[in-house]
N, C-alpha and C positions, 0 to 999 in steps of 0.2 A: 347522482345519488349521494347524501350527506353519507359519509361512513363512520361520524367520529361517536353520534348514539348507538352502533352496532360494537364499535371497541367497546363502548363504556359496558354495556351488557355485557362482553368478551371479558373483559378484565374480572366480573363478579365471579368470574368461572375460574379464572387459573389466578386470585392473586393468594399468595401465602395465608395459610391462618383462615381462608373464607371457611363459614361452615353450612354457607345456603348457597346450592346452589353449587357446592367442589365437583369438581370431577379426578380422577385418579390424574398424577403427573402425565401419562405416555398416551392419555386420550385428551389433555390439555394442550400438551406439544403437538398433536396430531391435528387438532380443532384450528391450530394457529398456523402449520402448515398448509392447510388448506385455503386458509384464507393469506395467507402471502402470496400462492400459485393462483389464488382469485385477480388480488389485486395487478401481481404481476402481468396475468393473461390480457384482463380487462384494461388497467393503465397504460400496457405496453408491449405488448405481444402482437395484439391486435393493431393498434393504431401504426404501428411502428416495426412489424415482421419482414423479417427478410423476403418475404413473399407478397410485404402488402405495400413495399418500397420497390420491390422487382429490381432490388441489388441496383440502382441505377447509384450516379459517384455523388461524393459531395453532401449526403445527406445526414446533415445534424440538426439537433433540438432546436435549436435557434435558427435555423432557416425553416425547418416545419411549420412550427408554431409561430411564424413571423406575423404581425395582423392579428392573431387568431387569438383572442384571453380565453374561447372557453377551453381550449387544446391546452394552455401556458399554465389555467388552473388546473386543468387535469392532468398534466405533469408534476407540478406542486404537490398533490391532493396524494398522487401513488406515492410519492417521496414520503411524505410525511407516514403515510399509512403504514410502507413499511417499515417505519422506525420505530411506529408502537408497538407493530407487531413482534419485530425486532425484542423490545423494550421487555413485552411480556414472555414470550419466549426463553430469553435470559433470568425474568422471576422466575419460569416455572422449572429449571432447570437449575438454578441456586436453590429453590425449596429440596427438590428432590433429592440436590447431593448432598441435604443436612440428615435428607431422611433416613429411617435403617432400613426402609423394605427392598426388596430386591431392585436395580434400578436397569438393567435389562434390558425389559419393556421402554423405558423409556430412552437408552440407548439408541434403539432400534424404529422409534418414532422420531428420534431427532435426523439419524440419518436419512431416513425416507423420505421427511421434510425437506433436509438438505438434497437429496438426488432431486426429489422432484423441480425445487426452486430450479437449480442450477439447468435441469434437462430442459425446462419453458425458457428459461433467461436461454440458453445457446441457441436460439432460433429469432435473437433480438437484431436488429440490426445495429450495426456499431453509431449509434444517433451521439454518444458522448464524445467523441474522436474520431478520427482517420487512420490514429496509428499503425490499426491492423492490416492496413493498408499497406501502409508507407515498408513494413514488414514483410509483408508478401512481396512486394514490390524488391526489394533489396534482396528477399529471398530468392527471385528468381533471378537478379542479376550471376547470383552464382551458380545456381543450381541449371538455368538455362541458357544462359548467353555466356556464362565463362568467366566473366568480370569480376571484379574486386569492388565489394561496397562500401569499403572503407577509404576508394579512389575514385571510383565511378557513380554517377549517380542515374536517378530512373529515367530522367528525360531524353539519355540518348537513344533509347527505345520508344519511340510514340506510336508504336503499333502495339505494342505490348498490351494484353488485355487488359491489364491494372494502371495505367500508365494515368489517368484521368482519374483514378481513386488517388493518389499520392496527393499528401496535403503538403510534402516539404519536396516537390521532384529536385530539385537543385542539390541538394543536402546530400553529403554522405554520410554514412550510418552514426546514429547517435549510440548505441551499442555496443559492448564486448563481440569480441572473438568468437566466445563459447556460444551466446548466443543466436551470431550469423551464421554458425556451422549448425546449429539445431534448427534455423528460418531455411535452412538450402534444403536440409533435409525434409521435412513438413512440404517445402514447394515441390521436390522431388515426387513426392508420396502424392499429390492436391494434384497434379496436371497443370493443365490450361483451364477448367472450369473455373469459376469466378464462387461460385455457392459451394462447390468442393474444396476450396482453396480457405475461404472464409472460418467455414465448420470444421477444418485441421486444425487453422492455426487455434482456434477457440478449446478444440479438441487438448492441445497443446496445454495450452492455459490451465483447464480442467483437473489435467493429470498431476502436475504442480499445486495444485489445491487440493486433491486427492492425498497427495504425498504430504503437506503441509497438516490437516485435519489431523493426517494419521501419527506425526510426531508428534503432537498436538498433546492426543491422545498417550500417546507413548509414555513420553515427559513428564505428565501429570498423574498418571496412573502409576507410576512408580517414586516420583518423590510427593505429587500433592494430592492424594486419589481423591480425598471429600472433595477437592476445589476443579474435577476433571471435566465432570458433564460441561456445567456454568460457563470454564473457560473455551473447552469447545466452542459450545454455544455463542460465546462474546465473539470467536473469532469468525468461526465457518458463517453464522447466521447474517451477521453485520451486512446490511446494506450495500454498501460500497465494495465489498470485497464481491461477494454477487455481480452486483450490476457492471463494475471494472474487467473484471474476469469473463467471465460466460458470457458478457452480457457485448462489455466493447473491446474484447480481448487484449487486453494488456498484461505487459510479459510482467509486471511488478511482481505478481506472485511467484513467478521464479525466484527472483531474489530473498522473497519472506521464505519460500523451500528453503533455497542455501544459508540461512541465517540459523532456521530452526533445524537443520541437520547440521551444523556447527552445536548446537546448543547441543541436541539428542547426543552427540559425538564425548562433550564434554564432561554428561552423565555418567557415560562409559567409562573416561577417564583415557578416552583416544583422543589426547593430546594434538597429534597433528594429523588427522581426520580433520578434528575439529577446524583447525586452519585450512588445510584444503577446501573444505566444505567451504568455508567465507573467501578465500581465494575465487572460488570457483562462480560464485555468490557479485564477486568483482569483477570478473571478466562478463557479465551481461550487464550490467550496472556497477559504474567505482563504491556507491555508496559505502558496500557491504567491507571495503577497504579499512572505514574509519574504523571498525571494529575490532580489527586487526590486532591492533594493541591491548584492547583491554581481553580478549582471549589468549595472546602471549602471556600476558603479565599472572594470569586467574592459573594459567596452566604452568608454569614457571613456579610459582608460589607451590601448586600443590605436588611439584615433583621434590620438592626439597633439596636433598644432595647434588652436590654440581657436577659430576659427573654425568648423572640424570638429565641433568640441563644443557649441558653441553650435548652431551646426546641426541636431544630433542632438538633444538635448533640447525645443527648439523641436519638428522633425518627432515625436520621440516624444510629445511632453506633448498637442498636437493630438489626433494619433492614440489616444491615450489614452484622452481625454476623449472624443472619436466614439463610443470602444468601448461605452467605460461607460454612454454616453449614448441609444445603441442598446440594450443589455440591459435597463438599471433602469429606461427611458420608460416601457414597457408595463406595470408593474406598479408605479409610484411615487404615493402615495398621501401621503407624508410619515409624520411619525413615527418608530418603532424598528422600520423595515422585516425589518431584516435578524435581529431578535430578539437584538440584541447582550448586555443585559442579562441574557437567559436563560443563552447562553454559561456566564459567570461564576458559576451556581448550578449548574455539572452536574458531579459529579466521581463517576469510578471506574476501576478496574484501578491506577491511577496511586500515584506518589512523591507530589505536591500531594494525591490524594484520601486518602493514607493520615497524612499531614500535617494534614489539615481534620479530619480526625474526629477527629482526638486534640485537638486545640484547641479545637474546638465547644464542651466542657463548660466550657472558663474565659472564651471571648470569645463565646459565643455560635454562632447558625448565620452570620446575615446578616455578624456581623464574621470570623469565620474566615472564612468563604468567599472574601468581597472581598480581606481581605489576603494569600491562599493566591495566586488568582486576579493580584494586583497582582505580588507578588512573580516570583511564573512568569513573566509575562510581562515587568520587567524583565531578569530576566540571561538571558531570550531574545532581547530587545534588546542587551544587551550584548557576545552572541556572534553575533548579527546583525552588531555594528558591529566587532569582533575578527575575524570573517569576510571582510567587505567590507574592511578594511586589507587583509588577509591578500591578496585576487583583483587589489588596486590596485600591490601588488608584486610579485607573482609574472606572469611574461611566458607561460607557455605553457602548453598547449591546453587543460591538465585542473587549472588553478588555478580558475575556476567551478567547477569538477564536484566537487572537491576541500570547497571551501567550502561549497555549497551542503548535500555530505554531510553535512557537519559540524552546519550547522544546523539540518537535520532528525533527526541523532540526538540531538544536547543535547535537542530538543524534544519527540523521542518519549520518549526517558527519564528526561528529568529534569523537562519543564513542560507534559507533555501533562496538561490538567486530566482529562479524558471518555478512557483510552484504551481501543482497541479493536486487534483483530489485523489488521482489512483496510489500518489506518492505515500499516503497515510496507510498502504496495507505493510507496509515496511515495520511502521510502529505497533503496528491490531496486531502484530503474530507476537510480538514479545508483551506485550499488555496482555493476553490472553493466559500467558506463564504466571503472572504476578498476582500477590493476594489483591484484595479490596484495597480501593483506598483512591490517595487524591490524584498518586503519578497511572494509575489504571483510568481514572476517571479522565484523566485531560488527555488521553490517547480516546477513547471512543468520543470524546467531545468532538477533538478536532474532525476527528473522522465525521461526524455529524456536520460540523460547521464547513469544513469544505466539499461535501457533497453538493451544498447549496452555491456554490461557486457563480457555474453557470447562469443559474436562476437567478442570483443576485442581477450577476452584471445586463445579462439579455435580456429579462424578465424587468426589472426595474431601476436599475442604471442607465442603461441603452436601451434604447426601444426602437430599433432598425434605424434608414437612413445612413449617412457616410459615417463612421468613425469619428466617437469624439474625439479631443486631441488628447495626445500619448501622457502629456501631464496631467491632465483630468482624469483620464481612467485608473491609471495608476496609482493616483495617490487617493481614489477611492475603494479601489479593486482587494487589496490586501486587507485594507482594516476593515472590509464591508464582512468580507469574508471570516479573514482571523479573530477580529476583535475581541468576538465571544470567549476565546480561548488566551487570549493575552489576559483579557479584563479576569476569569477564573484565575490565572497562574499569578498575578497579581495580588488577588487576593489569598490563596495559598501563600505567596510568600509575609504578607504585610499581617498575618496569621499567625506564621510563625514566628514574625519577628517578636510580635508583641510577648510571645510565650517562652521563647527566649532567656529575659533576664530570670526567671521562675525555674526554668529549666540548663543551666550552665552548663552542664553537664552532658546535655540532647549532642548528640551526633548526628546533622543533617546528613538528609540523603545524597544530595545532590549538587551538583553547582548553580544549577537553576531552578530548581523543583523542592520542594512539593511534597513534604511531610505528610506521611495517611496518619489520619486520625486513630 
């Protein structure tokens, strides 16, 4: 079925300013709700249900749809559909929060749209990855064999009912502390059922997005309330955050929680909340680490007297150290706990892996890698500390949120060694805080451009058969994917520059980004 003449009709209904043909904001977000839980059902539910796969292992997009264009275009066709709907959705919710009528109703149509998506997506099968897998699996290393998944790994169990779902069985945990202590507990609660075990950990995911919608909410409604519905809506509705979450349960949303209960923490003016929160945010993923700084620095600024400050570091550094020391006890053996070393040899999708492979042939594997790896990781430090100036100056409420964005996009786009699409809900929760403009827009973009990851490469780079070679793919893998978002921030900046001598005075935002108009 062509769906893109039923949008166009769709759009006559909910776009701003229509006067043929309006319907009220909260029966237009409701109209669009339905038809996302349409396309959802029909795109994916159905083809691709936990019950229409019968949970057997191994089963993703690209082995389904292997041979098969008219399945490859009906994966395409729902991707796209939901992005319009997506698209509209976010108009009818920008209208609304300019409007003065009560908005309520329309409140209450957004969430019911969001339950219902999210309630058909938990019943998908994980077709985008295996992680949740790999998850349960190390989950029950601890919770039922005993073992250490930061030392042991799933293959010494091959009776293990998940043992043939693991996409990394050799591997030990790619994860925090905090989070294998929340995968034991989830396995605890799941048994031995495989479809019980699935719909926890999914269940898991859920309530982290739950919590996430609701600071969301929080945050906006008390410093930016016209801009609350919209930003909701940019974040909970998004695509990707959906189909990652509910759909192939990926823990990423935990971390956007701990990012945005730093931020909510910070509104408070609970200082070292706020760092525990991102502490804590670190221990499932380091990422939320890099933030670190520019929340000392914003929170430091706004205690003024040194006393104060001294204060605060003191109760934070304590508090810290408990955290830490509560998470990694139970699993510290010594060693390269955390597989840091490994890190540093894993590259794909990415600028750094498309970078490595062309190098490889004159430095080798082990020296390209290290100096790809080294490099990334300084001028992420660098705009780490370009950042943190930046939150030590700026006095008001969305100087963190501002920074923080910043250094998750330099990092997704320019030093993510390993990138992947779930990685971008890290950036959606803090783009969802921010007004309009160019650094909000290249956070839904990318979100947009690496959804199509997959499809790119399986769909029409690769087309089944052995593996092309590791130079080939790679060094079309990132820029097939990123490019769209390099090519925009590119033009943001060669934008700015021109505007520049006219404006001497302009204080960029960013060290890499991306003046809004």
């Amino acid at each position: 079925m062509n769906i893109l003449p039923a949008l166009g009709i769709l759009h006559r209904f909910v776009r701003p300013g229509a006067r043929r043909l309006a319907l009220p904001a909260w029966l237009s977000l409701g109209l669009l709700g339905v038809g996302s839980v349409a396309v959802v059902w029909l795109g994916l539910i159905q083809p691709y249900s936990l019950f229409a796969l019968r949970l057997l292992p191994q089963r993703t997009i690209p082995r389904l749809t292997k041979d098969d264009p008219v399945a490859q275009a009906g994966f395409v066709l729902t991707l796209a559909a939901l992005s319009a709907l997506y698209y509209l959705a976010w108009r009818v919710c920008r209208a609304a929060s300019q409007a003065p009528a009560n908005r309520r109703p329309v409140w209450l149509a957004l969430v019911a749209s969001l339950l219902a998506l999210n309630v058909a997506m938990l019943w998908l099968y994980p077709i985008g990855a295996a992680d949740i897998f790999d998850n349960i699996a190390r989950g029950r290393l601890t919770a039922v064999y005993g073992r250490n998944p930061f030392y042991d790994t799933p293959q010494a169990y091959p009776r293990d009912p998940f043992r043939y779902y693991v996409a990394w069985p050799d591997a030990t945990s790619a994860y925090g502390p905090l989070w294998e202590l929340m995968a034991a507990g989830a396995s605890r609660l799941a048994g031995d059922d495989r479809l019980a075990n699935v719909l926890v950990f999914k269940a898991l995911g859920l309530l982290f997005y739950s919590g996430s919608v609701g600071l969301l909410a929080l945050i906006l409604r008390r410093r930016a309330p016209e801009r609350a519905l919209q930003g909701v809506c940019l974040f909970a509705w998004n695509p990707v955050v959906i189909y990652e979450t509910a759909g192939n349960g990926h823990n990423d949303i935990a971390v956007a929680f701990f990012i945005l209960l730093a931020l909510w923490a910070l509104q408070r003016r609970w200082f070292t909340p706020a760092l525990l929160a991102l502490l804590g945010g670190a221990l499932i993923k380091y990422i939320p680490a890099l933030l670190l700084p520019v929340v000392m620095a914003y929170s430091l600024r706004a205690l003024g007297s040194g006393r104060s400050r001294w204060r605060f570091l003191a109760v934070s550094s304590l508090a810290g150290a408990v955290l830490v020391l509560l998470t990694v006890a139970p699993f510290w053996r010594g060693g390269d706990m955390f597989a840091l070393a490994r890190r540093t040899t894993l590259f794909t999708g990415s600028l750094p892996a498309a970078i490595q492979v062309n190098l490889e042939p004159a430095l080798g594997q082990a020296v390209s890698q290290r100096s790809v790896a080294v490099l990334a990781a300084f001028l992420t430090l660098v705009v780490v500390g370009r950042q943190t100036w930046r939150a030590w100056h700026a006095p008001d409420w969305l100087a963190p949120v501002r920074a923080a964005t910043h250094v998750l996009l330099f990092y997704l786009l320019f030093a993510c060694l390993w990138f992947q699409p779930w990685y971008t809900i890290w950036a959606l929760a803090l783009a969802a805080l921010l007004p309009e403009g160019a650094v909000a827009r290249t956070v839904v973009l990318l979100s947009y451009a690496a959804a199509w990851k997959t499809i790119i490469f399986d769909f029409f780079l690769y087309r089944g058969g052995p593996l092309p070679p590791l130079a080939w793919r790679e060094s079309l893998l990132g820029p097939a994917t990123l490019g769209l978002v390099w090519f925009y921030v590119g033009y943001r900046l060669l934008r700015r520059a021109r505007r520049a001598p006219a404006r001497p005075d302009a204080l960029g935002p960013v060290s890499i980004t991306l003046r809004s108009p």
